[in-house]
C-alpha positions as CSV (number, residue, x, y, z in Angstrom):
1,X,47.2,0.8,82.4
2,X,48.2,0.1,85.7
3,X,49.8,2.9,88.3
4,X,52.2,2.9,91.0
5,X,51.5,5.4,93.9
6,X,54.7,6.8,95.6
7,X,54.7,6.9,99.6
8,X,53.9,10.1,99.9
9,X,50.8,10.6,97.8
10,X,49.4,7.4,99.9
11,X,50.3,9.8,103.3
12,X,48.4,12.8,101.6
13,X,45.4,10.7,100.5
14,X,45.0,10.1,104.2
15,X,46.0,12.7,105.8
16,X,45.7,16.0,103.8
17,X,44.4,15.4,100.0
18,X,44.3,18.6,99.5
19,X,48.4,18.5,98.2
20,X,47.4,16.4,95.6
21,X,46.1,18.0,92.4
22,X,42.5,17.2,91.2
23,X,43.5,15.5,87.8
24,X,45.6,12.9,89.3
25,X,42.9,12.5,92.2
26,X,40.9,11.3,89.1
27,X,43.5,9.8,88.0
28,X,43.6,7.6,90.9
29,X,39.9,7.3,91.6
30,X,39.0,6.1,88.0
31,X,42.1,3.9,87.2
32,X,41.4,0.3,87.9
33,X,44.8,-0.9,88.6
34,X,46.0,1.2,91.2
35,X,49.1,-0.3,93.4
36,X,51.2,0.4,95.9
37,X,54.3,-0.9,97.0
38,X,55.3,-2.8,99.8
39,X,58.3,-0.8,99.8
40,X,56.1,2.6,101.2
41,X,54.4,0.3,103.9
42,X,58.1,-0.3,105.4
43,X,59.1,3.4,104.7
44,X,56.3,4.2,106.8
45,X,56.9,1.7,109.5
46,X,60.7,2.9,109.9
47,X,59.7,6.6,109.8
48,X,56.9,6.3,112.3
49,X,59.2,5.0,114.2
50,X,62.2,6.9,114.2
51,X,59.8,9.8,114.7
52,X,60.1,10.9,111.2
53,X,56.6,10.3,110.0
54,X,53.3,10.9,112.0
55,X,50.1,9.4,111.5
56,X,46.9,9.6,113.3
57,X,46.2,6.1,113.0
58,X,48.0,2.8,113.9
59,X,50.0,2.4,110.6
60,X,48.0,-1.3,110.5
61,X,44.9,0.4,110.3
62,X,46.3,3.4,107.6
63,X,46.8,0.1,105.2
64,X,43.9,-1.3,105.6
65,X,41.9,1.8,105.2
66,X,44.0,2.4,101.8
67,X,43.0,-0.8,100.5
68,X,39.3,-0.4,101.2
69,X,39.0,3.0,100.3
70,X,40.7,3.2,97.0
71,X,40.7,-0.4,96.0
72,X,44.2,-0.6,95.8
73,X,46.4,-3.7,95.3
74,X,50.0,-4.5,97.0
75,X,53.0,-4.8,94.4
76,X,55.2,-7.2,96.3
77,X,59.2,-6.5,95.9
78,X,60.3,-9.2,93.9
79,X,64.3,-10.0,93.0
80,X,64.0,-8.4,89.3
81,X,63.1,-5.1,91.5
82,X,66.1,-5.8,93.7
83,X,68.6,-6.3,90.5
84,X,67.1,-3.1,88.8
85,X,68.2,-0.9,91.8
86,X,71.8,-2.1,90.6
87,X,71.5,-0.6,87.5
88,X,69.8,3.2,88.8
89,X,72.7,6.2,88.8
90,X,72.7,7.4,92.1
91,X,70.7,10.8,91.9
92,X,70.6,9.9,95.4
93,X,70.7,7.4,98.3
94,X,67.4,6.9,99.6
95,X,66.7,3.1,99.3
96,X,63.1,3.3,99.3
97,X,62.4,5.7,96.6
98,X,64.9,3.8,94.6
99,X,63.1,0.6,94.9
100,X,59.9,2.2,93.8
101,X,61.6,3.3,90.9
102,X,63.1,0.1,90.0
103,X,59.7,-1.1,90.4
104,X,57.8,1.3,87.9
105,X,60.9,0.6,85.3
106,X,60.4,-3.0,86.0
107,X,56.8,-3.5,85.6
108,X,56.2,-0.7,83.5
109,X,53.9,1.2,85.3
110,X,54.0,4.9,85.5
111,X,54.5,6.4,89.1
112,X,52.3,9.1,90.8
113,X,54.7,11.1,92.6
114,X,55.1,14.7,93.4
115,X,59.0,14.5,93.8
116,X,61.0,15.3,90.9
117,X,63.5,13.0,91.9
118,X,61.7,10.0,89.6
119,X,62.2,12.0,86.8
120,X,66.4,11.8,86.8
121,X,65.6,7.4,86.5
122,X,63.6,8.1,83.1
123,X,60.0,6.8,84.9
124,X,56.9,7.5,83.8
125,X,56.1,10.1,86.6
126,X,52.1,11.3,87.2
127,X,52.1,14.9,88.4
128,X,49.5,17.2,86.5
């Protein structure tokens, strides 16, 4: 079964792992279909530079470590995504976690998030 990984979980597998409990670290490590969206790679862009996100590394070099590190593939945004946001109550406004929950819904993929706010779209949310 493929997984979607929310931004922040790909920020704490960098940056601090420890936030992330051990069963979904398996989770993640043993799963061959991990994805991430393109959606968190331009969260991160237009946090870093706001000034609302800081990394230690060039945000080029963050991705490409992802991908080589834990194998993970991209999950483009496609128009389906796009529609689906149309159809999400608005539990809240940000656009980027929206999209990534239009995405799971879409492809049916679970997501591995610690925010609760997945749960109020009815996704299959990963926290143990």
């Amino acid at each position: 079964m493929a997984i979607l990984i929310d931004t922040q979980i790909l920020i704490w597998l960098e940056e601090n792992e420890t936030n992330i409990p051990k069963l979904v670290l398996e989770e993640i490590a043993t799963n061959p279909l991990v994805y991430f969206s393109k959606v968190s790679v331009w969260e991160m862009a237009i946090k870093v530079k706001t000034g609302k996100l800081s990394i230690k590394k060039r945000l080029e070099d963050f991705i490409d470590d992802l991908v080589k590190d834990y194998y993970f593939k991209f999950l483009d945004i496609s128009l389906p995504h796009i529609y689906q946001t149309q159809q999400l109550d608005l539990h809240h406004r940000d656009p980027f976690d929206r999209l990534l929950a239009a995405q799971s819904i879409v492809e049916n993929m679970p997501i591995i998030s610690s925010d609760e706010i997945f749960d109020q779209y009815q996704v299959n949310r990963i926290w143990k």
